[in-house]
N, C-alpha and C positions, 0 to 999 in steps of 0.2 A: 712795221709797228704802226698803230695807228695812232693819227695827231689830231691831238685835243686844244680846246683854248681856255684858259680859266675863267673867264667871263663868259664860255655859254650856259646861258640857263640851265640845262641837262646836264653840265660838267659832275655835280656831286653825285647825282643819281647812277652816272657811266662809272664815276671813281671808285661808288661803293666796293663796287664786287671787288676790286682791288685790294682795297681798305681792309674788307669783312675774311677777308681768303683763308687767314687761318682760324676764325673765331669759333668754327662748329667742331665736336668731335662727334668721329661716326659713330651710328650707331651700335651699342655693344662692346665700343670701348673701356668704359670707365667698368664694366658690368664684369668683362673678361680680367681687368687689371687686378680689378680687388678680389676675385678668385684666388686669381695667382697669388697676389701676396700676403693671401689667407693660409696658400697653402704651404707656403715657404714657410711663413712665422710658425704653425704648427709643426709643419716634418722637417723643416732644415735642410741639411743635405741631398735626405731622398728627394723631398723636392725639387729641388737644383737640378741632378740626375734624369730623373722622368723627365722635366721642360727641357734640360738641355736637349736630349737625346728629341725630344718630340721639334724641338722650334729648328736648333741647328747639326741633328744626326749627328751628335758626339755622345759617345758612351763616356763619363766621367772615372766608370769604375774601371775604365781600361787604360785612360791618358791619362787620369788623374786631374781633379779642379784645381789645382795651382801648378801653375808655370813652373818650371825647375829653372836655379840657376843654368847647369848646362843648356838648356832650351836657349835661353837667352842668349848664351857665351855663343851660341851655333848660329844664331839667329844674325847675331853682331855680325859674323862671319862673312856671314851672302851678301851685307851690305857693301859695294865700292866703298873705296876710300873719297871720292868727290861726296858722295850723298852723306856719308859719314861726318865730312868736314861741316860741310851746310847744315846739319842736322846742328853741331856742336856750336857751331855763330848763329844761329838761332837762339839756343840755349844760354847762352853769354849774352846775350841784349835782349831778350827778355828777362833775363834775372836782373845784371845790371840797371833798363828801367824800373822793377819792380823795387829794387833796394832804396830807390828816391823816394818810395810811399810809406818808406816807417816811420812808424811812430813809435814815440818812446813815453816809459810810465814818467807820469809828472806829478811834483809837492806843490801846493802853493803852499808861502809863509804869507800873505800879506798880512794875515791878522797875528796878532803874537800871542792867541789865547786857542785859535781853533786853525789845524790846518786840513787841507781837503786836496785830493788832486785824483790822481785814475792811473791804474796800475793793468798796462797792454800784454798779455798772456798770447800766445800761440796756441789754437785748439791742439787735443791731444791725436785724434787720427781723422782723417779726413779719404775718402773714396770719392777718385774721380773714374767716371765712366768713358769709357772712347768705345765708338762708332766701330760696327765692323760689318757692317752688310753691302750698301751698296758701293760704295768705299772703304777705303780706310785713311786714318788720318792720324798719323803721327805729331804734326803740327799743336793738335790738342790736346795731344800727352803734353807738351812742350808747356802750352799756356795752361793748364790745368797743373801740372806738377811744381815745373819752378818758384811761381808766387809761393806755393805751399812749401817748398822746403825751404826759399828764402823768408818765409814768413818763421820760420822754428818748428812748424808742425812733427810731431814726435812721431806719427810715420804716416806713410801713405798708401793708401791701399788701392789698385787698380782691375777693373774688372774690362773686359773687352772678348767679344763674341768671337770665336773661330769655327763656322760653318764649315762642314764636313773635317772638322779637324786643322785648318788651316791656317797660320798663325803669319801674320803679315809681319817681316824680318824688320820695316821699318820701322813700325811700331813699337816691335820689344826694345829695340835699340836704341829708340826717341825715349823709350821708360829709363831704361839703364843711364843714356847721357843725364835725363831729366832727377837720380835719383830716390826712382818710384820701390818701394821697399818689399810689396810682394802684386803679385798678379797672377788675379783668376782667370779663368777663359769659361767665363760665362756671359751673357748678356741679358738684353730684355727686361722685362718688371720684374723680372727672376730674380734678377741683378742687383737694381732698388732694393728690392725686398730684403736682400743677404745683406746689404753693405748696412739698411735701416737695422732690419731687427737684428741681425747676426747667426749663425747656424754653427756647426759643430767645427766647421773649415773655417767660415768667412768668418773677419771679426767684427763686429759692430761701431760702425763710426759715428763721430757728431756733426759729421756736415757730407751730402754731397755734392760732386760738383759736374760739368760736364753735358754736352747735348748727346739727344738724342733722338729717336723717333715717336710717334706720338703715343706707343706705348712705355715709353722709358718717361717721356714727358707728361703720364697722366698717371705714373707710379709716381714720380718726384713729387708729383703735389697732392698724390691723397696719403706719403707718408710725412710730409712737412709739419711739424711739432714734434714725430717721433727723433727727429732729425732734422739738422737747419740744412739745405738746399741755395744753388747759387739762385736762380731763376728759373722760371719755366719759357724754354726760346722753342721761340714759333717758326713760320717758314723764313727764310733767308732774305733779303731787301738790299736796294741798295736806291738812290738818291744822286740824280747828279743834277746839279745848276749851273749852268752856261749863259757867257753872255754874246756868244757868235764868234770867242777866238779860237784857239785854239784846233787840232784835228781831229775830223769826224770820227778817223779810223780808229784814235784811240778811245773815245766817248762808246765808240761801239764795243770795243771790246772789254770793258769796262762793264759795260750793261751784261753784256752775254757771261763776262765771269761770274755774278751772281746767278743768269739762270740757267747755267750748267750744273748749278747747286741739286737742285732737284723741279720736280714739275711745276708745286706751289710757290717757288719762290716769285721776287718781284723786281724788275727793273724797269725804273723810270727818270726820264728824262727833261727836265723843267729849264725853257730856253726862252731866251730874249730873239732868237734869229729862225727868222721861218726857214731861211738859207739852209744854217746847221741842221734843222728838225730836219728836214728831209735829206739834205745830205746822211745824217749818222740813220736814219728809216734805212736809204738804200745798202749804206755799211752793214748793218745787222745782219742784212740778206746774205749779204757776198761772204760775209765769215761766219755765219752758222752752219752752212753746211758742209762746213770745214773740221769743224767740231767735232770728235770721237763719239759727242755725247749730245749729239744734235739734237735726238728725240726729245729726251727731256727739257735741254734749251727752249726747242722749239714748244713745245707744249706751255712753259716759263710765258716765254714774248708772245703768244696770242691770245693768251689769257690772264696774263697779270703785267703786261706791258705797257707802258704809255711814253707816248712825244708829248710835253704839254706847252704849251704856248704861254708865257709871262707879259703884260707889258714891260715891268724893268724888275732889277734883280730884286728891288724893295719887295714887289710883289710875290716871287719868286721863293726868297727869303721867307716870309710867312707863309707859304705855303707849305715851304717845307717844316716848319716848325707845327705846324697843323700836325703833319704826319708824325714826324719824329720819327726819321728812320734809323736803320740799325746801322747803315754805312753813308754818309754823306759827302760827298764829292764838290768842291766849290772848284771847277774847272773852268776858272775867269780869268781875265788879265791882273788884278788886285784882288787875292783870297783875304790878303789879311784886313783891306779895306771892309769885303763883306761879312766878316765872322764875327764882328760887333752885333751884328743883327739877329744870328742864330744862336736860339737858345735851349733847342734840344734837340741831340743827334747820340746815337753809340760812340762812333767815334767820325773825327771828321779829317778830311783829307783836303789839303792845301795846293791848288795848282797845276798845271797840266805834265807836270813830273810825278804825281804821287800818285801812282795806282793804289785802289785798294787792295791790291793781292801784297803789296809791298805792308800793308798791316794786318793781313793774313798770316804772316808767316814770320818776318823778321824785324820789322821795326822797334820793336820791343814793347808797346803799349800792347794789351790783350785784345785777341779777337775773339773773343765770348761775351759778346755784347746783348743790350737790348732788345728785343723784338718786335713788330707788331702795336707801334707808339708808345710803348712801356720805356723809352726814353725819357719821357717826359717826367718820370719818378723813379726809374733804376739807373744804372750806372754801371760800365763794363768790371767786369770779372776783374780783383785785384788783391793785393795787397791785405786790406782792411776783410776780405772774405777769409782771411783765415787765421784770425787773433779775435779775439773777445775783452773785452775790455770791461774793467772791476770799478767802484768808485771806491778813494779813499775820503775815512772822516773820522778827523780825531778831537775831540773839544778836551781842554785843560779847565781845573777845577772851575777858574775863572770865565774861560767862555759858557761854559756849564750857567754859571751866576749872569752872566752879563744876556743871555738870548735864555734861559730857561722861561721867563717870563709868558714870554712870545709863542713858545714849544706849548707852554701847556693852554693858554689859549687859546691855540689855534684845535687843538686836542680836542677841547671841552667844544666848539665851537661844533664838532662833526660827532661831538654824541661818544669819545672813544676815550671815556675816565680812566681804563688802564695806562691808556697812553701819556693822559697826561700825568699822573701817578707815578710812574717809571721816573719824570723830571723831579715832581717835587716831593720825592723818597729821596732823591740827593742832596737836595738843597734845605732840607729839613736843617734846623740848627741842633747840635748835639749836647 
């Protein structure tokens, strides 16, 4: 990995490419996406059918676009009982943290003439997307379903790719623990498309959720108003701040689990110890090619990798907040002394015991986080993504009389005489 210093003059110029990695989309992207989900909205199913069969060689009209219970019940089957267990305490502390985030509808009385408060609903069906190409990832069933059935959502609808037919056992059965209520086996903007507009199978939701690849991520945002969307996540990141204690070995492998993610993703390394920086340089080496999935690692750390050099964590600290990355790591001897400092991260991780893989998978906060410095104004996948929220307001004859005044003033003021009209038709004396 190569080491950088934040005081050299050329440091922003080298960062950029870092920085900028996932900002372009290739060409013919957006051009291909809105085909598709031209073509879905118009034919629906047939749609669905021809892409499937073209993107992932499945005939729909032979297996059929929705998963059968039995499929599931089978599927349940192949999984061990250890995987099964970890699947289920996953499940249970991600709901469990997700249950701290509710809110409940509220009255005010303070005034005894008008009261006003906000009344918290559960959306009605919601479609989460799960990955199924180069991977598969149960885990995001996990953090996509639970919020939403802990939130009340009245059902949930799950879409996920099985290339040449293929249906990954852990998946269905992270749906089933996750209680995901129906599942198609389709994927890609196909996917977006059926769950946005809806088709003769798939039913039409009001939000979806869930990553994807750059065509699922440039369907989610040219159907967003058709349908609310959690975000649009970019390549994968990860962030760690060191101030020379702890072990290189783990800082290394820490780095490498993000860019086993895929080619684009980023790990970087922001140290107080020239020591550490080359120590954890030479660890990289000695555990990536160790890695099943070295290639793409490797391609990760030579092209979106960096050792950076801080003088102290102050500096450090604001650096990373520059970025705002999706995972942040304060792997110091005092996290909780430096997390004063930082004030945008996905989520952040305290200490030389908390890997991020440990909020990957089960600590219970979600790992569907920001991207790409969208930290700095989004906020990980929760709780609040899947309830809407009403205003209430009810004025009594008297509050009526006591602010009507005010109401139509302000009315006339913006040129809008029905409006103000509406007030004082009431207040007319009889």
């Amino acid at each position: 990995m190569r080491i950088l210093t934040l005081s050299d003059s050329d440091f922003a110029a080298t960062f950029a490419a870092i920085e900028n990695r996932g900002d372009e989309v290739p060409v013919g992207v957006e051009e291909t996406v809105r085909s598709i989900l031209d073509e879905v909205r118009k034919r629906g199913d047939a749609a669905l059918s021809e892409l499937t069969e073209r993107f992932d060689r499945v005939r729909l009209d032979e297996v059929g676009i929705e998963v059968t219970a039995q499929e599931i019940e089978r599927a349940c089957a192949q999984v061990d009982a250890i995987a099964m267990a970890d699947l289920e305490l996953a499940a249970e502390r991600i709901a469990n943290y997700h249950r701290k985030q509710k809110q409940e509808t509220w009255l005010s009385t303070d005034e005894t003439d008008i009261m006003v408060g906000q009344m918290v609903r559960p959306l009605d069906r919601v479609g989460i997307y799960v990955p199924g190409g180069k991977a598969a990832y149960p885990s995001s069933v996990l953090m996509n379903a639970v919020p939403a059935k802990v939130a009340g959502v009245g059902e949930v609808i799950m879409t996920v790719p099985m290339p040449d037919g293929v249906a990954n056992p852990h998946v269905l059965a992270a749906a089933k623990i996750a209680g995901v209520d129906r599942i198609f086996r389709i994927g890609g903007a196909q996917a977006v498309a059926a769950l946005a507009y809806g088709t003769e199978s798939v039913p039409r939701v009001d939000k979806i959720t869930g990553p994807g690849n750059i065509y699922v991520a440039t369907a989610k945002k040219l159907v967003f108003g058709q349908v609310d969307i959690d975000m649009i996540a970019g390549p994968s990141e990860i962030l760690v701040i060191n101030d020379g204690s702890g072990e290189a070995a783990h800082i290394a492998a820490d780095l490498l689990s993000q860019a086993e993610h895929d080619e684009l993703a980023s790990a970087v390394l922001v140290t107080t110890s020239r020591m550490m920086a080359e120590a954890v340089a030479a660890e990289v080496e000695r555990q990536l090619v160790q890695l099943s999935r070295q290639v793409i690692a490797r391609q990760s750390i030579d092209n979106y990798g960096a050792i950076i050099l801080a003088r102290d964590l102050a500096e450090a600290a604001e650096f990373s907040n520059r970025i705002a990355p999706e995972h942040l790591e304060l792997a110091v001897a005092d996290p909780f002394g430096l997390l004063p400092l930082i004030r945008h991260a996905g989520a952040i991780f305290l200490g030389h015991h908390t890997p991020e893989a440990a909020g990957d998978y089960l600590a219970g906060p979600n790992h569907t986080l920001p991207t790409g410095g969208t930290a700095r104004f989004f906020s990980p996948l929760s709780l609040d993504d899947f309830v809407k929220k009403s205003s209430i307001i009810s004025f009594s004859k008297a509050g009526l009389e006591r602010l009507g005044g005010a109401i139509e003033r302000l009315a006339t003021l913006e040129g809008l005489e029905a409006h103000a009209k509406s007030v004082s038709k009431r207040l007319e004396k009889s």
